[in-house]
Biopython code that builds the backbone (N, CA, C, O; Angstrom):
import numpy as np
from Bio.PDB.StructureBuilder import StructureBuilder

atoms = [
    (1, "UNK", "N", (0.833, -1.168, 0.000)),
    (1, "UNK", "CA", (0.000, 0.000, 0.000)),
    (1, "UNK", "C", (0.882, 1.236, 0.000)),
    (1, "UNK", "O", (1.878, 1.284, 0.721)),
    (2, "UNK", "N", (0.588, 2.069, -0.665)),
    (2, "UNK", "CA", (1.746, 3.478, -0.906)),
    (2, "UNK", "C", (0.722, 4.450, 0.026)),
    (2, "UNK", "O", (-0.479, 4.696, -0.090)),
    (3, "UNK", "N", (1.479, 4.778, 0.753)),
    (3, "UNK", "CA", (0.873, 6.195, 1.549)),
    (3, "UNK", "C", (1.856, 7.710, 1.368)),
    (3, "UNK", "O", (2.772, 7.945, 2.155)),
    (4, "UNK", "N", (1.516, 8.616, 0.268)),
    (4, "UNK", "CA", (2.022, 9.591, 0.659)),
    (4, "UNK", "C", (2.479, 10.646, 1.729)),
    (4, "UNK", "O", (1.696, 11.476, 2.190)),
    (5, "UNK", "N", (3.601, 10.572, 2.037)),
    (5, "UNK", "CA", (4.190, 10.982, 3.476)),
    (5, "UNK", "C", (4.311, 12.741, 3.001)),
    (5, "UNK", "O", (5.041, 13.219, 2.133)),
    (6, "UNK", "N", (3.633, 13.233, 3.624)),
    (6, "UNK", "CA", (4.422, 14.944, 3.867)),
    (6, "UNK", "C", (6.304, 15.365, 4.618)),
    (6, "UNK", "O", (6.906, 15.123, 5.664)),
    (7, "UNK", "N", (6.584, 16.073, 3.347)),
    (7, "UNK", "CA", (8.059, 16.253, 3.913)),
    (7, "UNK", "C", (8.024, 16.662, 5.059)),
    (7, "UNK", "O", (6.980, 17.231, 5.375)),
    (8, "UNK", "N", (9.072, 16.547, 6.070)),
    (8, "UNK", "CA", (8.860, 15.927, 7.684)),
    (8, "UNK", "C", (10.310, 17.416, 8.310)),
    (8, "UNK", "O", (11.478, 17.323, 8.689)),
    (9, "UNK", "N", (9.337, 18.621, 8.102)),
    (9, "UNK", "CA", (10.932, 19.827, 8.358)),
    (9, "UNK", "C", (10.109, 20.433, 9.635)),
    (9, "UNK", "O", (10.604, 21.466, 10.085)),
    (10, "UNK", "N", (8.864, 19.928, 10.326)),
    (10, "UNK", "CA", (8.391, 20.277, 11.674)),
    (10, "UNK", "C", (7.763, 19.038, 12.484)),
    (10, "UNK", "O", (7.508, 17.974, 11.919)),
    (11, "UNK", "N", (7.528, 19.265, 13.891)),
    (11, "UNK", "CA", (7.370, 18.311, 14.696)),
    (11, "UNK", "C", (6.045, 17.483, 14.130)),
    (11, "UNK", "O", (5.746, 16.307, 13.924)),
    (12, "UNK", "N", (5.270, 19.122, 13.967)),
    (12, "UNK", "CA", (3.477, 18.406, 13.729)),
    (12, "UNK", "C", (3.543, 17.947, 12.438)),
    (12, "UNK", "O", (2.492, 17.386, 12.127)),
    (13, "UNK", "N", (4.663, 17.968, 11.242)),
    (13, "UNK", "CA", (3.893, 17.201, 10.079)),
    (13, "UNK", "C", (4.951, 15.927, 10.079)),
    (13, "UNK", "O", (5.084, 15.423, 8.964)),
    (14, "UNK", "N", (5.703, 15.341, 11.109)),
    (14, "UNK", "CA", (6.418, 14.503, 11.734)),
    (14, "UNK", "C", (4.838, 14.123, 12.401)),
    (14, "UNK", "O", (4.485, 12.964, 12.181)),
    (15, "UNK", "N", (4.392, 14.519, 12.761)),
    (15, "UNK", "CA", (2.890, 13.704, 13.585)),
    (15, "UNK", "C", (1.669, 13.470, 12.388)),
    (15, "UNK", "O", (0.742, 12.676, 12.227)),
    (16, "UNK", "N", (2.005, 14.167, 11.954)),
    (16, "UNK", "CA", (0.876, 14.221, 10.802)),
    (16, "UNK", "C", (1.233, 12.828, 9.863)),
    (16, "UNK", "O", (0.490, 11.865, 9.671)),
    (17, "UNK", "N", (2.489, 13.027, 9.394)),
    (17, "UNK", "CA", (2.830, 11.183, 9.065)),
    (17, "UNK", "C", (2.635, 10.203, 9.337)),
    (17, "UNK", "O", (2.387, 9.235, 8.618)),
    (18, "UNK", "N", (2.759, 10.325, 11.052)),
    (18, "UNK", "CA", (2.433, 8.822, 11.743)),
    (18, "UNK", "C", (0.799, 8.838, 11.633)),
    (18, "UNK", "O", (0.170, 7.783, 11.717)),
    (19, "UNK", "N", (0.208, 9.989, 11.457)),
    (19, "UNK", "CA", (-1.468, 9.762, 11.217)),
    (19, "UNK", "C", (-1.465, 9.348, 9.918)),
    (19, "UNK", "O", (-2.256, 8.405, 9.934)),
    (20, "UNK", "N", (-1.220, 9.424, 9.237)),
    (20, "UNK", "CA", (-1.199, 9.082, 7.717)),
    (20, "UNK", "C", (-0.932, 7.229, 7.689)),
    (20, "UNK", "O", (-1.554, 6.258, 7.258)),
    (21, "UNK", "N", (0.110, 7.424, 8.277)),
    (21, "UNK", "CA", (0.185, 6.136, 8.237)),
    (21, "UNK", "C", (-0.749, 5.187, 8.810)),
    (21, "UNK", "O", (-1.438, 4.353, 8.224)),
    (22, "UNK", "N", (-0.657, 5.466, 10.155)),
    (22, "UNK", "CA", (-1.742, 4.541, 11.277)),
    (22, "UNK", "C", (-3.042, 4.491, 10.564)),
    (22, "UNK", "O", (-3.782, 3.519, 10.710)),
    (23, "UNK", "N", (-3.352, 5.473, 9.811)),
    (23, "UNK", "CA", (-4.737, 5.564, 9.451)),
    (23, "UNK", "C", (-4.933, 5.015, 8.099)),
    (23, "UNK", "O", (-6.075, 4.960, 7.642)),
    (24, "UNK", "N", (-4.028, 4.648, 7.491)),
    (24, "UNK", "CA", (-3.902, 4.158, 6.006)),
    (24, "UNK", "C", (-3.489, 2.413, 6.546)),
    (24, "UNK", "O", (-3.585, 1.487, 5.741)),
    (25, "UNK", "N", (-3.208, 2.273, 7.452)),
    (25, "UNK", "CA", (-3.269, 0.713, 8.287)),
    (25, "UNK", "C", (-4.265, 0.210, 8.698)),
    (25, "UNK", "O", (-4.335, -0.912, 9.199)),
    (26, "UNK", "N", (-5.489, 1.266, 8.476)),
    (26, "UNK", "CA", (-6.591, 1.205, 9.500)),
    (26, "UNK", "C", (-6.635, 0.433, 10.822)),
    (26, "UNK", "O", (-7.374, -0.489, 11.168)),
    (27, "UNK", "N", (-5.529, 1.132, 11.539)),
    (27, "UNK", "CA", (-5.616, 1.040, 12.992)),
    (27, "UNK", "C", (-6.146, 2.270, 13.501)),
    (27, "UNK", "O", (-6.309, 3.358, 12.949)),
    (28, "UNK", "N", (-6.363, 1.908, 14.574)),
    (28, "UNK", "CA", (-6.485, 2.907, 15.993)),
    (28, "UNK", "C", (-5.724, 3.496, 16.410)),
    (28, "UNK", "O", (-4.797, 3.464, 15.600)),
    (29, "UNK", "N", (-5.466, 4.078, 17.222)),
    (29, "UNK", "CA", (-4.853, 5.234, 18.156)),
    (29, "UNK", "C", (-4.409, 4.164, 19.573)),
    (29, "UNK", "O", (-3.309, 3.877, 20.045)),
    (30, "UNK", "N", (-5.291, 3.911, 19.815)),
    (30, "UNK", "CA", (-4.979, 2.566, 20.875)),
    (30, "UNK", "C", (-4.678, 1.261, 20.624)),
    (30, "UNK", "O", (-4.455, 0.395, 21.470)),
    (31, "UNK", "N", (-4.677, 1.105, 19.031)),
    (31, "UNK", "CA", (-4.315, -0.179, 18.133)),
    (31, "UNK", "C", (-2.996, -0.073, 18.245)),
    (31, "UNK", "O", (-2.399, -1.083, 18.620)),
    (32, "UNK", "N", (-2.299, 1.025, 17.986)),
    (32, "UNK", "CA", (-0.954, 1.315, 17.525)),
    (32, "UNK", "C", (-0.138, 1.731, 18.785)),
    (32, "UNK", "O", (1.068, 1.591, 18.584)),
    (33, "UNK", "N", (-0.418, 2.162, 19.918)),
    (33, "UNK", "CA", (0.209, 2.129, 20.985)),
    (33, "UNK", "C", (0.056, 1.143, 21.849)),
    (33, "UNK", "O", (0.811, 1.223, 22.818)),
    (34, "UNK", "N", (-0.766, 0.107, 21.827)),
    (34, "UNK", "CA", (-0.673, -1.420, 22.024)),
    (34, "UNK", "C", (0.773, -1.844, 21.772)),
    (34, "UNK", "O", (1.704, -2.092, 22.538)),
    (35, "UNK", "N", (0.611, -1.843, 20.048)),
    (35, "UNK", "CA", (1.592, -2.050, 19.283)),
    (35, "UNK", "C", (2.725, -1.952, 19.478)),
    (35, "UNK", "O", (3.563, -2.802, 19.776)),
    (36, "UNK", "N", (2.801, -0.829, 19.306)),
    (36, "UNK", "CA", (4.087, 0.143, 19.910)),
    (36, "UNK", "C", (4.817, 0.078, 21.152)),
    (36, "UNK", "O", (6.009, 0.303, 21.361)),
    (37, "UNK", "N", (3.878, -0.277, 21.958)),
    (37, "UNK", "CA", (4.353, -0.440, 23.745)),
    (37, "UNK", "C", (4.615, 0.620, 24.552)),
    (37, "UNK", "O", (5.390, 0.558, 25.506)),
    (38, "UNK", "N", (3.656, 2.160, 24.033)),
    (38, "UNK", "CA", (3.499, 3.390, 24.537)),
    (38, "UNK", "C", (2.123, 3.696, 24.488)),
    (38, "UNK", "O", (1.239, 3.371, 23.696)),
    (39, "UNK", "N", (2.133, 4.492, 25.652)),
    (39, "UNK", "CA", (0.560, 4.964, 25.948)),
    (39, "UNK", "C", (-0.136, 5.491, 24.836)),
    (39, "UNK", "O", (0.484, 5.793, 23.816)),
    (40, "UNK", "N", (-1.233, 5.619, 24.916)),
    (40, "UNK", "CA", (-2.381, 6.307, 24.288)),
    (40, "UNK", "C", (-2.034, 7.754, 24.191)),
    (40, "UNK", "O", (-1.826, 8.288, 23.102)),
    (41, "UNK", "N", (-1.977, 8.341, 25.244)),
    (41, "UNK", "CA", (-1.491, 9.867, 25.382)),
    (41, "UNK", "C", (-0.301, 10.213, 24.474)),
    (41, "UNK", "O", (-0.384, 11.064, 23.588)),
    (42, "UNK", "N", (0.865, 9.474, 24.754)),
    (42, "UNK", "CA", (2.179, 9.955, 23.857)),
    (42, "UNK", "C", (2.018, 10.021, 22.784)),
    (42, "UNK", "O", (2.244, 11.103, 22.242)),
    (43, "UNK", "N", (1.471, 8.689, 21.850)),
    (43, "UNK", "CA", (0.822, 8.503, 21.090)),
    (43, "UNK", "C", (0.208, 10.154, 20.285)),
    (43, "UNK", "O", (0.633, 10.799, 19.327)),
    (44, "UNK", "N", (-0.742, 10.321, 21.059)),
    (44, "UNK", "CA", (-1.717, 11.483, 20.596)),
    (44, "UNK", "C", (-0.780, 12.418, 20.608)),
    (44, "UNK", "O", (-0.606, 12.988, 19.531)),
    (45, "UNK", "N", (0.123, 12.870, 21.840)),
    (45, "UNK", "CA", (1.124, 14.207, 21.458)),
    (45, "UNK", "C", (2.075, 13.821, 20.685)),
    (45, "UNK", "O", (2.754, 14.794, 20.358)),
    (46, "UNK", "N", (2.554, 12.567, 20.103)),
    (46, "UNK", "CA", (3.430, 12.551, 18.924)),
    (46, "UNK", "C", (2.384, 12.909, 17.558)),
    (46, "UNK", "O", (2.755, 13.666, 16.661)),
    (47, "UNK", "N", (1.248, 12.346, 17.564)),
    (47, "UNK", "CA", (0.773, 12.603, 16.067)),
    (47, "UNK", "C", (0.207, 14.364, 16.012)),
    (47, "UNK", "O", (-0.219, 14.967, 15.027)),
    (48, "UNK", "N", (0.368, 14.827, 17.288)),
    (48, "UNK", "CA", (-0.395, 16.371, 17.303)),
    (48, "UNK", "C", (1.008, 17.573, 17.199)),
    (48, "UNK", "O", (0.839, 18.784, 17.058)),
    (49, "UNK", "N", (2.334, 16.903, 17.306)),
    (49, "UNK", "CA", (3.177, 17.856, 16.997)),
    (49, "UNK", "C", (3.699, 17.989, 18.188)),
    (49, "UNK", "O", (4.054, 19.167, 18.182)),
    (50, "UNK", "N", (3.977, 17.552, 19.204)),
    (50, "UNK", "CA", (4.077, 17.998, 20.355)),
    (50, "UNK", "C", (6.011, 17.859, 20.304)),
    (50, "UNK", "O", (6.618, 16.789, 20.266)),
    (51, "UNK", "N", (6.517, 18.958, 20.316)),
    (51, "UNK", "CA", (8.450, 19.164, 20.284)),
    (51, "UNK", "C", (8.808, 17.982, 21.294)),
    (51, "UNK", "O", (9.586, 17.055, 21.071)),
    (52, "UNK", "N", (8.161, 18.190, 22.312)),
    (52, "UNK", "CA", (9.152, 17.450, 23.529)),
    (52, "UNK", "C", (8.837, 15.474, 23.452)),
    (52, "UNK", "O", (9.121, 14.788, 24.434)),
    (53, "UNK", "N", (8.507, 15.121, 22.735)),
    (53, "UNK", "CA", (8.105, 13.552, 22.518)),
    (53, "UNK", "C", (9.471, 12.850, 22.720)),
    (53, "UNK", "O", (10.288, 13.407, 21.988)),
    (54, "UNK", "N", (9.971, 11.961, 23.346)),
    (54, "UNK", "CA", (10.554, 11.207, 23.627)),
    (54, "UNK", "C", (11.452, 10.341, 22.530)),
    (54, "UNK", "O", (10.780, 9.565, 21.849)),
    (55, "UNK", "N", (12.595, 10.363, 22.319)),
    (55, "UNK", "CA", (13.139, 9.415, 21.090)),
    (55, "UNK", "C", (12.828, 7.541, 21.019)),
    (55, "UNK", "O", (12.671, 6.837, 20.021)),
    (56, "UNK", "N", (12.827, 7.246, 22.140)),
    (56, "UNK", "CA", (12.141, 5.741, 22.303)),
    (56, "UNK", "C", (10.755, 5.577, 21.739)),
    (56, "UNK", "O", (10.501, 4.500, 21.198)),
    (57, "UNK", "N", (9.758, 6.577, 21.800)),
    (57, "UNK", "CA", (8.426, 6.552, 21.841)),
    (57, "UNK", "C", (8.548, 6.679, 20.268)),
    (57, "UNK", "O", (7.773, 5.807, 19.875)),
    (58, "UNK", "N", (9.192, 7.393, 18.954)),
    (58, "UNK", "CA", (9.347, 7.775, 17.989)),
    (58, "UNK", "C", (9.570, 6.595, 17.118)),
    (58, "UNK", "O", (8.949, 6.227, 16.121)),
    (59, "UNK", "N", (11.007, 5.886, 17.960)),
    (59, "UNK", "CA", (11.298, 4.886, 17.303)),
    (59, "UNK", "C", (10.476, 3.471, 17.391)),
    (59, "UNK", "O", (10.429, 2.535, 16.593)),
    (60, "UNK", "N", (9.970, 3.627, 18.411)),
    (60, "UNK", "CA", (8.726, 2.231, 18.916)),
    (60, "UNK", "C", (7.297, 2.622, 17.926)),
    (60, "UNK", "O", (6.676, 1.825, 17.224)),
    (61, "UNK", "N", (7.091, 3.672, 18.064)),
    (61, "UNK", "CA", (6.432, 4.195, 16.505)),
    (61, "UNK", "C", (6.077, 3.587, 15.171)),
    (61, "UNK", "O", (5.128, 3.055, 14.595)),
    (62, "UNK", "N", (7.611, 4.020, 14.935)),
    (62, "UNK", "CA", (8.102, 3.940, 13.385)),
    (62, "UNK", "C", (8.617, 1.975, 13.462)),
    (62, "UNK", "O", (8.274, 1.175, 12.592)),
    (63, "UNK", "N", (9.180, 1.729, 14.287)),
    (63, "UNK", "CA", (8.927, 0.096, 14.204)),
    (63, "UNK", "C", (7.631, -0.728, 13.987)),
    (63, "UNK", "O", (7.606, -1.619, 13.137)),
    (64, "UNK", "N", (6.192, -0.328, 15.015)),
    (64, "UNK", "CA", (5.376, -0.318, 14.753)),
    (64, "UNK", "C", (4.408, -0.749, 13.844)),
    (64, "UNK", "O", (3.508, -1.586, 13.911)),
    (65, "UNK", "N", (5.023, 0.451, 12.487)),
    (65, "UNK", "CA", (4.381, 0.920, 11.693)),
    (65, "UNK", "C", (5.367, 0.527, 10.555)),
    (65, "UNK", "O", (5.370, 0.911, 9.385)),
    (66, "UNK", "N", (5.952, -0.075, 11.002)),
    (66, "UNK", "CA", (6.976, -1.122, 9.936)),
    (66, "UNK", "C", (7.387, 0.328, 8.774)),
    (66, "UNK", "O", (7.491, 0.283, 7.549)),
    (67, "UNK", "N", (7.536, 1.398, 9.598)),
    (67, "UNK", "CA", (8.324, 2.590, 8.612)),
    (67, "UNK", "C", (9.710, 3.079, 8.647)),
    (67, "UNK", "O", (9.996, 3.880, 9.537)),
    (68, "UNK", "N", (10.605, 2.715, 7.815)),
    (68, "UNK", "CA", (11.796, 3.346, 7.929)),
    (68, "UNK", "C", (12.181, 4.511, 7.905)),
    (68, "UNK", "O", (12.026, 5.222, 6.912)),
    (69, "UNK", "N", (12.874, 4.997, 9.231)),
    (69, "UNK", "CA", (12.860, 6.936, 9.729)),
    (69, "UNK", "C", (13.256, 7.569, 8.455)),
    (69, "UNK", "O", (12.753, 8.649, 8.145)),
    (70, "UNK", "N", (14.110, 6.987, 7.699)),
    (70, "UNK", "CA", (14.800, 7.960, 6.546)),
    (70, "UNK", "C", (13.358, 7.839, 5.689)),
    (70, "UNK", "O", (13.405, 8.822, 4.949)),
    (71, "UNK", "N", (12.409, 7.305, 5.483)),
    (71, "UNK", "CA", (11.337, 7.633, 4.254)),
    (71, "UNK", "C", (10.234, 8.390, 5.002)),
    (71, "UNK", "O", (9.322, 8.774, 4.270)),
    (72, "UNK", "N", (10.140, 8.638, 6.087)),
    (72, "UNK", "CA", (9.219, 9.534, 7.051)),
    (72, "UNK", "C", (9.922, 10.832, 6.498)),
    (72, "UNK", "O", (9.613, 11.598, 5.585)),
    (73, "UNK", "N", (11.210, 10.795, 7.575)),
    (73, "UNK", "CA", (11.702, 12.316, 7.318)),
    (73, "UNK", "C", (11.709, 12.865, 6.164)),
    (73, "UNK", "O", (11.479, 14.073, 6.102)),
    (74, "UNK", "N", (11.948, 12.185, 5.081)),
    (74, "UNK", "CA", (12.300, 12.549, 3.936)),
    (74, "UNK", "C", (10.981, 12.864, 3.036)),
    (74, "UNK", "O", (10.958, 13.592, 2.045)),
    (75, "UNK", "N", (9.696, 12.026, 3.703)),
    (75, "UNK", "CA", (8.511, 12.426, 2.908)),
    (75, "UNK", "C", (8.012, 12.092, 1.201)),
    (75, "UNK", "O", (7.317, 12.500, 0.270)),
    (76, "UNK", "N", (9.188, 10.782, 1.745)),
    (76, "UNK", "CA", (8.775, 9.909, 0.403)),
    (76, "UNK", "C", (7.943, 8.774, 0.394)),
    (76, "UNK", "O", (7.677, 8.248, 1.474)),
    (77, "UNK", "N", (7.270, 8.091, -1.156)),
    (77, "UNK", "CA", (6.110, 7.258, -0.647)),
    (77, "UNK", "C", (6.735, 5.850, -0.634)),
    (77, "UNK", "O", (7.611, 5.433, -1.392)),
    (78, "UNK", "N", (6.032, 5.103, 0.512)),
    (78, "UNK", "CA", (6.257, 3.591, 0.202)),
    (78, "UNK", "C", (4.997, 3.223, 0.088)),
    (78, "UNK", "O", (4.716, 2.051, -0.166)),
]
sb = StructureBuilder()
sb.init_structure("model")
sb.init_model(0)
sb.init_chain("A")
sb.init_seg("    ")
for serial, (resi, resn, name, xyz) in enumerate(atoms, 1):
    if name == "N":
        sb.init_residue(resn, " ", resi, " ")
    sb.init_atom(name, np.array(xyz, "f"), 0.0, 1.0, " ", f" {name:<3s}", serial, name[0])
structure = sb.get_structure()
């Protein structure tokens, strides 16, 4: 499935990706931090832009979501 990623040069469209994604997985919000092995909350302030998000929580994320960080940041499609 190809999900177009937005180039990733602020926190919130770095959150806006992982919505793109999660939601093109048709998971949940609580599907994916199951997943992930982070709360519901972090979760929500990583996909809302929130600066101060945790680098574990990012990368438990992007594992997740079976996405490699260089095609997030970079805002290319897989």
């Amino acid at each position: 499935m190809k999900t177009t990623l937005l180039y990733c040069d602020t926190p919130e469209r770095f959150g806006k990706n992982v919505q793109l994604r999660r939601t093109a997985r048709g998971m949940t919000i609580v599907q994916l931090a199951d997943k992930a092995g982070v709360s519901r909350q972090a979760l929500s302030r990583l996909e809302k832009g929130a600066p101060a998000t945790r680098l574990d929580t990012v990368i438990r994320v992007m594992v997740a979501l079976d996405i490699q960080i260089p095609f997030i940041l970079a805002g290319r499609e897989q």
